[in-house]
MARBA-3410 file (N, C-alpha, C, O; in Angstrom, 1 decimal):
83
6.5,-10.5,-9.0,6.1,-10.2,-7.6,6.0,-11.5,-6.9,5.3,-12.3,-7.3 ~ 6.7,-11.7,-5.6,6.4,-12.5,-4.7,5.6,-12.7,-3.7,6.2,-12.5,-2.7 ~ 4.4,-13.1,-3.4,3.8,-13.3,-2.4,3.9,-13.9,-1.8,3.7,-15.0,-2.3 ~ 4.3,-14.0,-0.1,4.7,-15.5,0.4,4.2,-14.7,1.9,3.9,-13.5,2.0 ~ 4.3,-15.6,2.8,4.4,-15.3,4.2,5.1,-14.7,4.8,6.2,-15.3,4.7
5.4,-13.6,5.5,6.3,-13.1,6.3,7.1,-14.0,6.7,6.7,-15.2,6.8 ~ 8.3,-13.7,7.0,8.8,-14.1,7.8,9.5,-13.6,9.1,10.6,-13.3,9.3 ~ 8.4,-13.7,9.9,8.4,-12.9,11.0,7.8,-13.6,12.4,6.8,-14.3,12.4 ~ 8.8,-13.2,13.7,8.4,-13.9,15.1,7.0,-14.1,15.2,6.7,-14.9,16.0 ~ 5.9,-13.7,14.6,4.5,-14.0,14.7,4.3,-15.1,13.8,3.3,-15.7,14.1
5.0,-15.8,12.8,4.7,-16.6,12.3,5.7,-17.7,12.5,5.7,-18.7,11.7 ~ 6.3,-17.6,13.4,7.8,-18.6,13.9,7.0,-19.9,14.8,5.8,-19.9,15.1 ~ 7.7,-20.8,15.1,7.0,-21.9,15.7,8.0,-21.6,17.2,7.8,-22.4,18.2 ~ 8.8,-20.8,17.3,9.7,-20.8,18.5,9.0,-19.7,19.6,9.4,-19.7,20.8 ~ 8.0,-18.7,19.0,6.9,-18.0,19.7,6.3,-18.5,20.8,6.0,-19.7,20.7
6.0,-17.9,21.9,5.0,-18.3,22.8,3.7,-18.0,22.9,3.5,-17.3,21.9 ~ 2.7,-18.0,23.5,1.4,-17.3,23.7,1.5,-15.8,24.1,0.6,-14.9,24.0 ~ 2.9,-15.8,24.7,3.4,-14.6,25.5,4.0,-13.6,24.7,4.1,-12.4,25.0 ~ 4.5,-14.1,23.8,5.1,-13.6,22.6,6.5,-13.1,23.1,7.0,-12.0,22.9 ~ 6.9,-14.1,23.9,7.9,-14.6,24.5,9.0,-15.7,22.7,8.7,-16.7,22.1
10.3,-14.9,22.6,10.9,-16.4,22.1,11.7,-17.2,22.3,12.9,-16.7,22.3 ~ 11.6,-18.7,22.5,11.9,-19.5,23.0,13.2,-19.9,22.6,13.8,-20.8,23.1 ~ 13.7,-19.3,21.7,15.0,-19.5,21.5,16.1,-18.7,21.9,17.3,-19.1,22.2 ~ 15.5,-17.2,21.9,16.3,-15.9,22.4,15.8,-15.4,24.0,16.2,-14.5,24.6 ~ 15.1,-16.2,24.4,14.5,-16.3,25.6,14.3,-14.7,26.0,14.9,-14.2,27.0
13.3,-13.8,24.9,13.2,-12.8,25.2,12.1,-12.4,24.4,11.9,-13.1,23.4 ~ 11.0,-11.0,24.7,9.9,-10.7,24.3,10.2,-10.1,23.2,11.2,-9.4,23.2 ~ 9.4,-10.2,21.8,9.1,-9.8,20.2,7.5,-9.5,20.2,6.5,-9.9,20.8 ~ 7.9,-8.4,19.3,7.0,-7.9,18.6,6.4,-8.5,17.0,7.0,-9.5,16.7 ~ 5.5,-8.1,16.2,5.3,-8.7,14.8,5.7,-8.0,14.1,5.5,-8.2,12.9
6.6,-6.9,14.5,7.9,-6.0,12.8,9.2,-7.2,13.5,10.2,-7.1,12.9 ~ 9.3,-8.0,14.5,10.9,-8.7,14.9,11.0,-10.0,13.9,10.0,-10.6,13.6 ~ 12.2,-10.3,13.3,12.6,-11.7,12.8,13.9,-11.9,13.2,14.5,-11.0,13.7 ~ 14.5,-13.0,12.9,15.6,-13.4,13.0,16.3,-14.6,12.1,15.8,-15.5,11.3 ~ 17.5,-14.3,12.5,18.4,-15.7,11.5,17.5,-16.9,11.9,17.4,-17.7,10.9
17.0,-17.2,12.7,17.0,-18.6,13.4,15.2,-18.6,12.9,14.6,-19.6,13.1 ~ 14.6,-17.8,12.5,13.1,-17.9,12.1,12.9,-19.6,11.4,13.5,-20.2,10.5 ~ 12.1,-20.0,12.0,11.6,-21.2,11.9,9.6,-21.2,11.5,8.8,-21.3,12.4 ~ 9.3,-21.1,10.5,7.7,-20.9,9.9,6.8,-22.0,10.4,6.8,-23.1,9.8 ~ 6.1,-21.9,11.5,5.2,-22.8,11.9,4.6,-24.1,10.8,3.8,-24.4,9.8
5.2,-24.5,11.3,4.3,-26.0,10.3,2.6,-26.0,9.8,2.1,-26.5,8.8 ~ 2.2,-25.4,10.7,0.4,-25.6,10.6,0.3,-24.0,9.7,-0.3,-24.0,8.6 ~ 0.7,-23.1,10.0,0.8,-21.7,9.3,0.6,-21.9,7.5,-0.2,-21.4,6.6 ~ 1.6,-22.6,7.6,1.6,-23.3,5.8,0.3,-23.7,5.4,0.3,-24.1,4.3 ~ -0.9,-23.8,6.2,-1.7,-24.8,5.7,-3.2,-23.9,6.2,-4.3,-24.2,5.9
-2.7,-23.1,7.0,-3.9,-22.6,7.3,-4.6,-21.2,6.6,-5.8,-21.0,6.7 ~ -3.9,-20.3,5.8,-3.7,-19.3,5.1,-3.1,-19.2,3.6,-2.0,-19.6,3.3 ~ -3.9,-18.6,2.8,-3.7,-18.5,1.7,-4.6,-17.5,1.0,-5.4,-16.9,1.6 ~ -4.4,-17.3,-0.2,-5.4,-16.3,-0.9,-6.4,-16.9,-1.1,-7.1,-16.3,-1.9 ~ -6.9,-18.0,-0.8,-8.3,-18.8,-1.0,-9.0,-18.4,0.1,-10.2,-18.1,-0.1
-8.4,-18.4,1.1,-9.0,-18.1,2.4,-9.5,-16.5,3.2,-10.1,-16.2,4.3 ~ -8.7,-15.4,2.0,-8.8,-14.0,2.4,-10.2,-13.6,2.0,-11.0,-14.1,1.2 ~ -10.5,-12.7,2.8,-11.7,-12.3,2.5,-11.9,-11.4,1.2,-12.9,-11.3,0.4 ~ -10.7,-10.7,1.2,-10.6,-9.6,0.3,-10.7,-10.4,-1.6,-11.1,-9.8,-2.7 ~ -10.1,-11.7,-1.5,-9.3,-12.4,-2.6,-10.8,-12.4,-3.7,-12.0,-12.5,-3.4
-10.2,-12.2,-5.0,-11.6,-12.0,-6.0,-12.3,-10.7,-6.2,-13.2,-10.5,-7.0 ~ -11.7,-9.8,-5.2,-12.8,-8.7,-5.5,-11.6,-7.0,-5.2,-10.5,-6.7,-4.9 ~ -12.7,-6.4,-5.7,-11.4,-4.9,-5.7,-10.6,-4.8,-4.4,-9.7,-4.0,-4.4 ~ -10.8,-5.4,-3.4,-10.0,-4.7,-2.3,-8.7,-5.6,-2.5,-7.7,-5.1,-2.0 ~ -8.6,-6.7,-3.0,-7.4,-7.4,-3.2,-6.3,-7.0,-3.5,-6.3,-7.4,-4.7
-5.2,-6.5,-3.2,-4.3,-5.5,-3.5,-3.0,-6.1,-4.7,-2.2,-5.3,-5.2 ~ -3.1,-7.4,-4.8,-2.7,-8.4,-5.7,-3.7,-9.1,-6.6,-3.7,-10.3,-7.1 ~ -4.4,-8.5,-6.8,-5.9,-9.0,-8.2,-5.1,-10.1,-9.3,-5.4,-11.3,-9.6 ~ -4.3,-9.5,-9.6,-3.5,-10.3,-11.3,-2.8,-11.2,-10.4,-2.5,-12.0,-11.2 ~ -2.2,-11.6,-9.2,-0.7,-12.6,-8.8,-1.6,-13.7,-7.7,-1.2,-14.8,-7.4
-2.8,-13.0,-7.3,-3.4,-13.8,-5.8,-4.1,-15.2,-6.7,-4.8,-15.0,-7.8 ~ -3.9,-16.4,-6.1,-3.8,-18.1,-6.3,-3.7,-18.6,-5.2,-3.2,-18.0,-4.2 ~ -4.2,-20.0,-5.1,-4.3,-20.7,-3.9,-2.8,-21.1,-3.7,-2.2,-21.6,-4.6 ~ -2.2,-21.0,-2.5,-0.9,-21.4,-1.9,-0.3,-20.1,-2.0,1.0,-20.0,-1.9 ~ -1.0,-18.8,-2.3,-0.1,-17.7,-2.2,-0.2,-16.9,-1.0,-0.9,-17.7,-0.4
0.0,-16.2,-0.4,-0.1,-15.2,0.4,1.0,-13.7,0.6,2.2,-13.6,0.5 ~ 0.0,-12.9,0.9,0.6,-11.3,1.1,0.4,-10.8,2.2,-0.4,-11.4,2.9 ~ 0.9,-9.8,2.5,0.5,-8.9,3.6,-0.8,-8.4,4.5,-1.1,-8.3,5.7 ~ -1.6,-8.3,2.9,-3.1,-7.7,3.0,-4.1,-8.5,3.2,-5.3,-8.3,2.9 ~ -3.7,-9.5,3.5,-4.8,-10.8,3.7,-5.5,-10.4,4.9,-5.1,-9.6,5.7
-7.0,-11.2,4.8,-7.9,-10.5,5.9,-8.3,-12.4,6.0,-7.8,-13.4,5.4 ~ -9.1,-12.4,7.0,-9.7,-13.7,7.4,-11.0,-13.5,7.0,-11.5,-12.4,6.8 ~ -11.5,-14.6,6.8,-13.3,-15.1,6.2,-13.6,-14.9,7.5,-13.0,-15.6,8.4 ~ -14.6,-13.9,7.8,-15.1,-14.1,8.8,-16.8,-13.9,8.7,-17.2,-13.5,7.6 ~ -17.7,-14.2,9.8,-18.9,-14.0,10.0,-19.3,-13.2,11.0,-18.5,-13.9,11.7
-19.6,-12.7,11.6,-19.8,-11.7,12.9,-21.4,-12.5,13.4,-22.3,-13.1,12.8 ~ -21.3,-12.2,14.0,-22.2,-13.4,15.6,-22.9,-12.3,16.3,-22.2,-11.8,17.3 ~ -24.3,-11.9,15.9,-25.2,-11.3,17.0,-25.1,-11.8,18.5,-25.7,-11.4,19.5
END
């Protein structure tokens, strides 16, 4: 089984804020990719199964494959919620 990053206009570095792409000079969605997908540089470094919330415990949908530098689908963010 492979876990890896999408490769998808949400994770492209040719994205806009607008979700605008800068190369097809036209609006995408996060199911769009293309030949020309280019994976954000910082993306690589910011996500991983170390960093999911779910990672270590039953909701992890990869228990036996999930390691640091991996990533899947089902990844959630560490978060804290702020009264």
């Amino acid at each position: 089984m492979a876990i890896r990053l999408v490769n998808g206009c949400i994770n492209c570095e040719n994205l806009t804020a607008e979700n605008v792409c800068k190369l097809h000079q036209t609006k995408v969605e996060v199911k769009h990719t293309c030949d020309s997908f280019n994976m954000r540089p910082s993306l690589k470094d910011e996500v991983d199964c170390l960093s999911c919330a779910k990672y270590n415990t039953a909701l992890c949908a990869n228990r036996t494959h999930a390691a640091g530098g991996m990533l899947c689908n089902e990844w959630a963010p560490e978060t804290t919620a702020e009264a």
